[in-house]
C-alpha positions as CSV (number, residue, x, y, z in Angstrom):
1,X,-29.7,1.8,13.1
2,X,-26.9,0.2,15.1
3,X,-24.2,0.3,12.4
4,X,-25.1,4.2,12.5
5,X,-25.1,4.8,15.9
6,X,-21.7,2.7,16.3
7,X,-20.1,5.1,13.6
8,X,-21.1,8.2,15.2
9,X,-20.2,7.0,18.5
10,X,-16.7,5.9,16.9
11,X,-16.4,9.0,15.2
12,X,-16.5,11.2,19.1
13,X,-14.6,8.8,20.9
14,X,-11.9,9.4,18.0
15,X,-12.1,13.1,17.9
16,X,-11.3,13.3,21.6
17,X,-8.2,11.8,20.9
18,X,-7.5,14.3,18.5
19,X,-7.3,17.6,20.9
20,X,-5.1,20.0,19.7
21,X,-4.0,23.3,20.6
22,X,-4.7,27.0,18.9
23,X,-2.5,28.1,16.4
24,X,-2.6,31.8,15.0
25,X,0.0,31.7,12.3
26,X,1.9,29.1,10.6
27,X,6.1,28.8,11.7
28,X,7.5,27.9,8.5
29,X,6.2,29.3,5.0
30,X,6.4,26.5,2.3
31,X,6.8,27.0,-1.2
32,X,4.8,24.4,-3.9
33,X,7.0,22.5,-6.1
34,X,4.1,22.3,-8.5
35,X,2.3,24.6,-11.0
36,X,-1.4,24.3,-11.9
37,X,-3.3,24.6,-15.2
38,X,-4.8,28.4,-15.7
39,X,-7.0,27.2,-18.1
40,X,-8.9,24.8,-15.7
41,X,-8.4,27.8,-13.2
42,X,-10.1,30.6,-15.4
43,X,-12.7,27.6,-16.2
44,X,-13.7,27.0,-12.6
45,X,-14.3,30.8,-11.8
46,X,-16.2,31.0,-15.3
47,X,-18.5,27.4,-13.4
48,X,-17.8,25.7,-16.2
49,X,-15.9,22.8,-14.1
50,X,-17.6,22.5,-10.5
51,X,-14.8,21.4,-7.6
52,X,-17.5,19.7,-5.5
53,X,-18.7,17.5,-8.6
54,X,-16.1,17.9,-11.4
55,X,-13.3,17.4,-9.1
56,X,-11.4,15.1,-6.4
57,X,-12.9,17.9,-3.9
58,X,-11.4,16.4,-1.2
59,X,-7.8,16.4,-2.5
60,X,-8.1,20.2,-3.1
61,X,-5.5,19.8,-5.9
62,X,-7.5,22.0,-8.0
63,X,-6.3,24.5,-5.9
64,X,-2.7,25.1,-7.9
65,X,-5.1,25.6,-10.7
66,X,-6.9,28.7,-9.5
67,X,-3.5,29.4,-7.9
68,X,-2.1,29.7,-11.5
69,X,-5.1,31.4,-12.7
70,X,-3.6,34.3,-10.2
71,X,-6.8,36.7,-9.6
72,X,-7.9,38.4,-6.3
73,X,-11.3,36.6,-7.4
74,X,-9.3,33.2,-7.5
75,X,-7.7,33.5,-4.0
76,X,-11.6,34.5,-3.0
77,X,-13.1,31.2,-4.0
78,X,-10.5,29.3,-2.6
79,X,-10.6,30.5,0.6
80,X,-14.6,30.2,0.7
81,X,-14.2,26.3,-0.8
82,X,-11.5,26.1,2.1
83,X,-13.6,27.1,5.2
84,X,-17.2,25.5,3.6
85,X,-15.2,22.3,3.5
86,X,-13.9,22.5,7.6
87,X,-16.8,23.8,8.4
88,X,-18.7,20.5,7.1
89,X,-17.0,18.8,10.1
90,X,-17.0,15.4,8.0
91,X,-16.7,12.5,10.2
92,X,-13.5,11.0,10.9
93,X,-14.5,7.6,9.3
94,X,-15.8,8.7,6.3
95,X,-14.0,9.0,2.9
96,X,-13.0,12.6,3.3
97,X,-10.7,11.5,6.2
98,X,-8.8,8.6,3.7
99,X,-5.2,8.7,4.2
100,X,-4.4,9.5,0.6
101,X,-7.2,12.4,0.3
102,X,-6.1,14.0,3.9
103,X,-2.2,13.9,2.7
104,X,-3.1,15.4,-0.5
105,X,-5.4,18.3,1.5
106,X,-3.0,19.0,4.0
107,X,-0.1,19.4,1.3
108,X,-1.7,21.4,-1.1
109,X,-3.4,23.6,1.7
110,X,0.2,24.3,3.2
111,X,2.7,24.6,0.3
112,X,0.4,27.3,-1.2
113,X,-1.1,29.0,2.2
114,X,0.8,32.3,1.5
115,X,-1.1,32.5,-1.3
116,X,-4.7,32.3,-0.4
117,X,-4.6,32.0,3.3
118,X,-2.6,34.7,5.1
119,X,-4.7,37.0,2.9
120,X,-8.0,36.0,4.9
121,X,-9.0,37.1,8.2
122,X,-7.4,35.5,11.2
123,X,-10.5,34.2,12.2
124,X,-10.2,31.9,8.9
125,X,-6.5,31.4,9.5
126,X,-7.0,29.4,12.8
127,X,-9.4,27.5,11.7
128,X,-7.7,26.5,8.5
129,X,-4.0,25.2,11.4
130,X,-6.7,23.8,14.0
131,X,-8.2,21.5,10.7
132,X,-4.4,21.1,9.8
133,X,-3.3,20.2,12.8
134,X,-5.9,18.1,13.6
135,X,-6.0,16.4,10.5
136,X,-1.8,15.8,11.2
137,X,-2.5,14.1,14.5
138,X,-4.9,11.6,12.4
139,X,-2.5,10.7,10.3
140,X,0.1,9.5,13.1
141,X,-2.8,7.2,14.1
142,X,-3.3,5.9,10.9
143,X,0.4,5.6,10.3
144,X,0.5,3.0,13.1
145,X,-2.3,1.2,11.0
146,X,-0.7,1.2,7.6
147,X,-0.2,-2.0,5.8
148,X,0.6,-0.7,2.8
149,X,4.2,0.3,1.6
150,X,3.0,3.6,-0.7
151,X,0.0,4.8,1.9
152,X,3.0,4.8,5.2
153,X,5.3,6.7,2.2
154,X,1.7,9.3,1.8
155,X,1.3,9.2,5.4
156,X,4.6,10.1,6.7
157,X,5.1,12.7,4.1
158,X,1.6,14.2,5.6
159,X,3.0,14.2,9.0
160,X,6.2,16.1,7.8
161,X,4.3,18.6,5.7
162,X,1.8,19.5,8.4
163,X,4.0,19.7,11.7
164,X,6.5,21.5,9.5
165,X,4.0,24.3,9.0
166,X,2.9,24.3,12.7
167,X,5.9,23.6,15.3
168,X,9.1,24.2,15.2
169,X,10.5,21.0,16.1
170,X,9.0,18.2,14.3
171,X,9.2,15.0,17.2
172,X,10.4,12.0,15.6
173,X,11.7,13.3,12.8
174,X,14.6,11.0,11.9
175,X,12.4,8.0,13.3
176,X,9.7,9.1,10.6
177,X,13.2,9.5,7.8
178,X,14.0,6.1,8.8
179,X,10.7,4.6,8.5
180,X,10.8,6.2,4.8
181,X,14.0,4.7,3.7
182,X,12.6,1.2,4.6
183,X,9.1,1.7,3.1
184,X,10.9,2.9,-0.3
185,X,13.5,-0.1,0.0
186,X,10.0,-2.5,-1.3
187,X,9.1,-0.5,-4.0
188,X,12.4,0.5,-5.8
189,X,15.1,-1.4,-7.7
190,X,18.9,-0.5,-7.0
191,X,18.8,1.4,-10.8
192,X,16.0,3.6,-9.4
193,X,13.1,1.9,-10.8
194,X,9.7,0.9,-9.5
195,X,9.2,-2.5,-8.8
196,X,6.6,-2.6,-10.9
197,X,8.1,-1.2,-14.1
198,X,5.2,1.5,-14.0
199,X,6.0,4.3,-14.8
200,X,2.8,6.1,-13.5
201,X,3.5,4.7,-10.1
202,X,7.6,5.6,-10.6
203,X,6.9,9.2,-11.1
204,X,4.5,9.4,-8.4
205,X,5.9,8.1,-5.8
206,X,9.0,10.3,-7.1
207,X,6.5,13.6,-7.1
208,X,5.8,12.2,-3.0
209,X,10.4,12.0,-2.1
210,X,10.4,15.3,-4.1
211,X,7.7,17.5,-2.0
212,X,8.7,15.9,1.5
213,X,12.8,16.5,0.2
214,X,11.6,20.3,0.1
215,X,10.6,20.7,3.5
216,X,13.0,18.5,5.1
217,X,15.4,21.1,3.3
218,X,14.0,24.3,5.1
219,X,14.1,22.5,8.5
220,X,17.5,23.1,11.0
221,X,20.6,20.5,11.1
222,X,18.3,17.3,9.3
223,X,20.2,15.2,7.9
224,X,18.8,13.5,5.0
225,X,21.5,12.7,3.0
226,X,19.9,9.0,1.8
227,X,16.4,10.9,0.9
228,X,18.2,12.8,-1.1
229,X,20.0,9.9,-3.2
230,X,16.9,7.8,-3.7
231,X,15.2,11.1,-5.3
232,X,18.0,12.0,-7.4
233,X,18.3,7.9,-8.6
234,X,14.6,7.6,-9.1
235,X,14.4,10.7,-11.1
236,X,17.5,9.6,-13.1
237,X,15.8,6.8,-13.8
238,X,12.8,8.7,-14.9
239,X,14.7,10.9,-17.2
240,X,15.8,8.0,-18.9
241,X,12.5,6.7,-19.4
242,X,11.7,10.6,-21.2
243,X,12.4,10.1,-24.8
244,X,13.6,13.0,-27.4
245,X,9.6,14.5,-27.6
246,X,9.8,15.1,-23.9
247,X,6.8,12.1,-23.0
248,X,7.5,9.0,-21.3
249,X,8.5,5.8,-23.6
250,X,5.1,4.1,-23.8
251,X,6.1,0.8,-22.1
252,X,3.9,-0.3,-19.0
253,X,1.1,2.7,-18.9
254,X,3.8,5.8,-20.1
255,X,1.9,7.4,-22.6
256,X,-0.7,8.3,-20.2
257,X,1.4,10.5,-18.3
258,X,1.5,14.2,-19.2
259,X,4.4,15.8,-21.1
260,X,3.6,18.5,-18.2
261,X,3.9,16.2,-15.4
262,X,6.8,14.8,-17.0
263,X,8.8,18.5,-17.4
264,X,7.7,19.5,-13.8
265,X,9.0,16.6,-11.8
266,X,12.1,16.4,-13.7
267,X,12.9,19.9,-13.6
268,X,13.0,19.7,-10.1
269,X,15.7,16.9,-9.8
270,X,18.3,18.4,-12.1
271,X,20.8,16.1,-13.7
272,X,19.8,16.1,-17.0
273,X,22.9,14.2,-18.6
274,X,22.8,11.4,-16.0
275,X,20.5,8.5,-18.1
276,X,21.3,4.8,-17.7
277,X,22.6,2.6,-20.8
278,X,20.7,-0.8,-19.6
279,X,18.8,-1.2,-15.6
280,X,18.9,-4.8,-15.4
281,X,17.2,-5.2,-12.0
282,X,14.0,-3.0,-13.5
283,X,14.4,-4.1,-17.0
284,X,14.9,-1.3,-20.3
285,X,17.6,-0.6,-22.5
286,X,18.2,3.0,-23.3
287,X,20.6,3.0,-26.8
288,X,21.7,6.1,-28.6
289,X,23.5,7.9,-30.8
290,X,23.2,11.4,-32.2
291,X,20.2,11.3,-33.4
292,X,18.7,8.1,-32.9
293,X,17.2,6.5,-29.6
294,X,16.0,2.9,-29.5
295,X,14.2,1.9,-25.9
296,X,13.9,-1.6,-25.2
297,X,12.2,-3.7,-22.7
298,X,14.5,-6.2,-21.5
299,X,12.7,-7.7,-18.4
300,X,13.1,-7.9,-15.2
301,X,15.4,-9.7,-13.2
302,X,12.7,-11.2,-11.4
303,X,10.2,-14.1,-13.0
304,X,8.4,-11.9,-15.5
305,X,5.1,-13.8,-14.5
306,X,4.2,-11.3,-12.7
307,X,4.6,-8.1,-15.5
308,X,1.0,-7.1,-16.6
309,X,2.8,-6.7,-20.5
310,X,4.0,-9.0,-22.6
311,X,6.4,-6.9,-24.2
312,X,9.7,-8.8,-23.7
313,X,12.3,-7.3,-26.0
314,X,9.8,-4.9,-28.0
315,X,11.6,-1.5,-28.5
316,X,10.5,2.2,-29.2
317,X,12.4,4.3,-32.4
318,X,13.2,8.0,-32.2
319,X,15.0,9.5,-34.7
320,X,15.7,13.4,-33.8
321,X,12.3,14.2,-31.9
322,X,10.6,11.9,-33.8
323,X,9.0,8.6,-32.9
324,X,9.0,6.1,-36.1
325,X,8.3,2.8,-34.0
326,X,6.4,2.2,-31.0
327,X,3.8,0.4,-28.9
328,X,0.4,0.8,-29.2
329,X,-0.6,2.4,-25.9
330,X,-2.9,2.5,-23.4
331,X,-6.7,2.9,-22.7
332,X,-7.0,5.6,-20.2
333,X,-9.4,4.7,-17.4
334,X,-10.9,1.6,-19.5
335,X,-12.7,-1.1,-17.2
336,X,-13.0,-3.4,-20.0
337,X,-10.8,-6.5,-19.1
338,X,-10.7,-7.6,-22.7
339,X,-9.3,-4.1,-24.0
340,X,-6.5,-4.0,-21.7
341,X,-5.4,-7.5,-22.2
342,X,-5.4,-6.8,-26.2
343,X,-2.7,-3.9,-25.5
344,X,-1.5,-5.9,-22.8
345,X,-0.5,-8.4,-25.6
346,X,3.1,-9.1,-27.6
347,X,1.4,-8.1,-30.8
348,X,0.4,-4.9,-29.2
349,X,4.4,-4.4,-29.1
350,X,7.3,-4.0,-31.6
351,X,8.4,-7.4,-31.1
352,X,8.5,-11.3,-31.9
353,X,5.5,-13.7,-31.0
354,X,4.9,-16.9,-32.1
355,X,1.5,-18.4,-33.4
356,X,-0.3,-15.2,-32.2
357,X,0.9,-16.6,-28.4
358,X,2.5,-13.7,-25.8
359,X,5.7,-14.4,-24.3
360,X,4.5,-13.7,-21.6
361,X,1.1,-15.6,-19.4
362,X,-0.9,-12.6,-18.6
363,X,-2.7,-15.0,-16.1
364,X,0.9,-15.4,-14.8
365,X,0.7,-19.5,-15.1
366,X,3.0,-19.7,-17.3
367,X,6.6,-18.3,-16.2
368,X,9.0,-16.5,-18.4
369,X,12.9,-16.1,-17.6
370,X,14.8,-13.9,-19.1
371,X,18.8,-14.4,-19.2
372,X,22.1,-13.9,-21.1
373,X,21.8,-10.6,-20.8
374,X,24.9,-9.0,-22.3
375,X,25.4,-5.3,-23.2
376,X,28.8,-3.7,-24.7
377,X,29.7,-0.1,-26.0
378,X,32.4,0.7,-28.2
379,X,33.6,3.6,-30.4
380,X,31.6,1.8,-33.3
381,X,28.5,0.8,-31.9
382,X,26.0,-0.1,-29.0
383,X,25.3,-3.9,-29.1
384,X,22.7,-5.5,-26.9
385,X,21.9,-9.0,-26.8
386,X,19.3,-11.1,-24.8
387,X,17.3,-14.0,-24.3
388,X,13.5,-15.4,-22.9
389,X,12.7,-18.8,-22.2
390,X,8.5,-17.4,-22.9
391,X,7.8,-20.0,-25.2
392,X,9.8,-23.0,-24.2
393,X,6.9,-24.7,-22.2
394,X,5.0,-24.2,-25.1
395,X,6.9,-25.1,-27.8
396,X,10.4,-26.2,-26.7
397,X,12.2,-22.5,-28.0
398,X,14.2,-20.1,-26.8
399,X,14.0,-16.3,-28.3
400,X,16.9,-14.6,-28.5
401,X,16.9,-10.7,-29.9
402,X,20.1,-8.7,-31.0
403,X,20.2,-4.9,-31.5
404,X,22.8,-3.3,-32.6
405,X,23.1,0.7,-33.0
406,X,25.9,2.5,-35.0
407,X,27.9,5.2,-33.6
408,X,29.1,6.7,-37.0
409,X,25.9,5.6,-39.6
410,X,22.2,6.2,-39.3
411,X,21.5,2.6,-39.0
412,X,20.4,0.0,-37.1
413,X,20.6,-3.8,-37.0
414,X,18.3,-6.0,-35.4
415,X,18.8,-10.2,-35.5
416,X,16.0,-12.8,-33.9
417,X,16.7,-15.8,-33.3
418,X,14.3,-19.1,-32.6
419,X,16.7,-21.6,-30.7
420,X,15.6,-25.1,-30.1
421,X,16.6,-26.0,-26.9
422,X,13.9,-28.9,-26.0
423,X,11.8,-31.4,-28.1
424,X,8.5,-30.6,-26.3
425,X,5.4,-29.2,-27.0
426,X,4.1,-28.6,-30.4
427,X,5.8,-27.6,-33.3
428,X,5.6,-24.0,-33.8
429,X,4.3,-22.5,-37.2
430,X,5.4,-19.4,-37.7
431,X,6.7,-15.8,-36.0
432,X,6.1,-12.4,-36.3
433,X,8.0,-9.8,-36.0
434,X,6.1,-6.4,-35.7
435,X,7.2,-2.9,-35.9
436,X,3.9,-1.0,-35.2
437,X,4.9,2.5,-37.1
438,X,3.8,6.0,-35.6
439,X,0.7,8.0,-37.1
440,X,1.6,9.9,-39.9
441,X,4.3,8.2,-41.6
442,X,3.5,6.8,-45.2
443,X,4.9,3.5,-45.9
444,X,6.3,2.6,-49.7
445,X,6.7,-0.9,-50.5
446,X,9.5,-1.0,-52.7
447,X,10.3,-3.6,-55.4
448,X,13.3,-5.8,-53.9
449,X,11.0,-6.0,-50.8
450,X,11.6,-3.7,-48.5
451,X,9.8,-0.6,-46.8
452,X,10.2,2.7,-46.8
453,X,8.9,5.0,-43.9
454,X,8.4,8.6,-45.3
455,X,8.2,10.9,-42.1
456,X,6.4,14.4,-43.1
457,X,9.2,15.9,-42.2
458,X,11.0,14.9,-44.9
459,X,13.4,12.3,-43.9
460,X,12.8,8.8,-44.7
461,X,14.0,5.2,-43.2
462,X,13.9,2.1,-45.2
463,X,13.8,-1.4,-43.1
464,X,14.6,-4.4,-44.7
465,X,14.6,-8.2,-44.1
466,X,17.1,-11.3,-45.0
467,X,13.8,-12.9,-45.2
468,X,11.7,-11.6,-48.0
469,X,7.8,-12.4,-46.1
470,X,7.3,-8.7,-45.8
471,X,4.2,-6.8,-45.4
472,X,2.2,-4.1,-44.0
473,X,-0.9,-3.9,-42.1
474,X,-3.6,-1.5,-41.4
475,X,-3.5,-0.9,-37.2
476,X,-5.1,1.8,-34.6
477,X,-2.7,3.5,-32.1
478,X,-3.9,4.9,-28.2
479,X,-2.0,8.2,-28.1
480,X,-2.4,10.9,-25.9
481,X,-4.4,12.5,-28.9
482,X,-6.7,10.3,-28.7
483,X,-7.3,6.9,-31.6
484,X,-5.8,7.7,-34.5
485,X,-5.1,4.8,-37.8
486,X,-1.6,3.6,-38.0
487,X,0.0,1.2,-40.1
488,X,2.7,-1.7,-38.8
489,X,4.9,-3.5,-40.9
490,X,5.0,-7.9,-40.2
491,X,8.0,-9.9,-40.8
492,X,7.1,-13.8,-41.0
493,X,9.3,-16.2,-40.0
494,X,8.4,-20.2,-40.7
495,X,8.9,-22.2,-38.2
496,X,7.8,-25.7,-38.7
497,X,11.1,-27.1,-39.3
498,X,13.0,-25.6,-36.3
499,X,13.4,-29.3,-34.5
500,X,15.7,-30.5,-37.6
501,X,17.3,-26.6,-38.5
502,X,17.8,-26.3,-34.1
503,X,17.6,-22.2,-35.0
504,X,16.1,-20.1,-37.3
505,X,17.3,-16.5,-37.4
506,X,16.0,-13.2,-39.5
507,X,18.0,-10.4,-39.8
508,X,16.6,-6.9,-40.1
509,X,18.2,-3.8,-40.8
510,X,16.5,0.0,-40.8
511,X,18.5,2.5,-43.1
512,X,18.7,6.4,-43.1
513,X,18.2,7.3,-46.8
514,X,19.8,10.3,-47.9
């Protein structure tokens, strides 16, 4: 009875502090960077998906999807699902007044209010700015309260959106600019990449620089010149992380981000030659010719302890549009620890791992440098060539992997290495090296030992192996399609007398047949 009464007496005390004033129209007209789903649109009119239950009602981000659905009918609902949400009059402490769900309101509310708003009777119009306005004024309380880098990122771009829409000066505005450049300064690398190698959390923090970049535009004599340059390199950086298909490389959660998404956010950033060769401080390797594309995960500068994959030097294979090798996925909105740590795995990649052991600790005890990095381009070729330390506690071993893509012949070269650096540990058994092969590509074993991979569309790629211990495997791949059966090719390596041979390399080699 007491916690109640302290929240609703919290909850008055904190609206009194929120007084603002009337507001009849908006001052500035915004226009959405995003486009909805019709479908989902047409669905919700037809009840077949409910906002209040279906949906994040709070976020109102369903709203671009009636938006897109485009009926009188559509701008109708919305209005009513607009007004019967204000008119609630949640309180202030609840979840509907989280920083992330208020941000997300007031910004899809104001970039599309043209749309459904200024078509509703000014009765609903000034109640819609009074629930904006008020809801901005919460948010510069909160921002004050913020310990979180992303939620003051959320928060200040809620501020801009919603005083851009109601004064005409926006107070503070180059404190709030400044306060942004710092906050994005801990979450992004020099090359443009998260932090955390996501690629989720790259794009959506990018889809946050790229909405408050569009009304900092429309506002007089701002200067925002550096906003401007971290958009641009984070997008770059995203664009390099698209592959030929138009979806994300899989590394680190990318398959689960929509090919929509994906097109949207890019196409609103421009630059579409400008893709790095090798980020170092994030950690890929983008190599390419005409028609082939190998990704690779490189690591990050940092101790990779603390990556949630243990994908060190695995790699992704296009050829044309067409994936050939790749990682395995990702579990969308899985809870099972277990599941995640199997995908999480190095066998879940297109790389080396020795005795079934990742290179890197997923508990994070164990660390993992990377190092040697080198990288050279020539007329020829692309030639990159790096190193882990993953298994030296373990078994006294360096890995060292060596791509190498041809300019001027459909072919690619690939050399790993196991170098003894240390008499410590056990003695290793054996590696693998795994190339987990796309759905849909048959795989002929051939008589001198190699593999063929027969693409449906008529090409085909042969790998082969100095060492002869070649075989294929049944496997399962997560793709956006859902589980479908895959096949992936193993190359074993012995490696029990490493500590007298001090290294023990295997050369592979994947041919365009014509």
């Amino acid at each position: 009875m007491l916690n109640s009464l302290n929240w609703i007496t919290n909850n008055y005390f904190l609206k009194q502090k929120l007084s603002v004033p009337e507001f009849n129209s908006p001052i500035r007209k915004l226009t959405d960077s995003w486009q909805g789903i019709a479908v989902n649109g047409q669905n919700i009119l037809k009840g077949n998906i409910t906002p209040k239950t279906s949906l994040d009602f709070n976020k109102f981000e369903f709203l671009r999807d009636l938006k897109s659905e485009g009926s009188i009918k559509a701008r109708t609902l919305t209005r009513s699902l607009v007004e019967g949400w204000i008119d609630e009059d949640y309180n202030l402490l609840s979840k509907e007044f989280r920083s992330e769900a208020i941000v997300s309101r007031i910004t899809s509310w104001g970039f599309n209010y043209s749309w459904f708003a200024e078509s509703g009777k000014l009765h609903f119009q000034k109640k819609l700015l009074h629930s904006i306005a008020l809801q901005t004024k919460y948010l510069e309380l909160k921002l004050t309260n913020s310990k979180t880098h992303l939620e003051k990122i959320i928060i200040i771009k809620g501020i801009i959106v919603g005083k851009s829409i109601l004064y005409k000066e926006i107070e503070n505005i180059y404190g709030l600019l400044d306060l942004l450049e710092d906050e994005i300064q801990f979450l992004i690398n020099p090359d443009g990449g998260h932090k955390t190698r996501s690629p989720v959390l790259q794009i959506e923090l990018l889809r946050h620089l790229i909405e408050i970049r569009s009304v900092v535009a429309i506002l007089k004599n701002i200067d925002a010149q550096n906003l401007n340059k971290k958009t641009i390199k984070m997008g770059q950086f995203c664009r390099s992380f698209q592959m030929p298909n138009g979806f994300f490389s899989w590394f680190h959660g990318g398959s689960i981000v929509s090919q929509d998404m994906i097109k949207q956010t890019l196409g609103r950033i421009g630059y579409k030659n400008n893709v790095f060769n090798i980020a170092e401080d994030t950690g890929f390797c983008r190599i390419s010719n005409i028609n082939s594309l190998m990704f690779i995960d490189i690591g990050s500068k940092e101790n990779t302890s603390d990556d949630t994959k243990a994908s060190l030097f695995a790699f992704e294979f296009f050829y044309q549009k067409h994936k050939l090798i790749s990682n395995l996925g990702e579990i969308v909105n899985s809870k099972l620890r277990h599941a995640k740590n199997s995908l999480a795995s190095s066998a879940a990649h297109s790389t080396l791992n020795i005795d079934d052991r990742n290179n890197i600790d997923l508990s994070g005890v164990r660390k993992t440098k990377v190092f040697n990095i080198k990288y050279g381009k020539t007329k020829d070729g692309n030639l990159l060539d790096v190193t882990h330390s993953g298994y030296e506690l373990i078994y006294g071993v360096f890995h060292r992997r060596q791509i190498y893509v041809a300019q001027k012949k459909p072919e690619i070269i690939g050399r790993d290495e196991i170098i003894n650096v240390e008499n410590i540990g056990s003695i290793p058994k054996s590696a693998n090296i795994r190339f987990h092969v796309y759905p849909g590509i048959k795989l002929i074993e051939t008589r001198d030992g190699s593999i063929l991979l027969n693409h449906k569309k008529g090409f085909v790629w042969k790998l082969s192996a100095e060492n002869q211990n070649i075989s294929t495997q049944d496997s399962v791949m997560f793709t956006p399609k859902g589980l479908l059966p895959c096949k992936q090719i193993v190359i074993n390596v012995k490696l029990d007398k490493i500590r007298a041979y001090k290294t023990i390399a295997c050369n592979w080699l994947f041919q365009l047949q014509k």
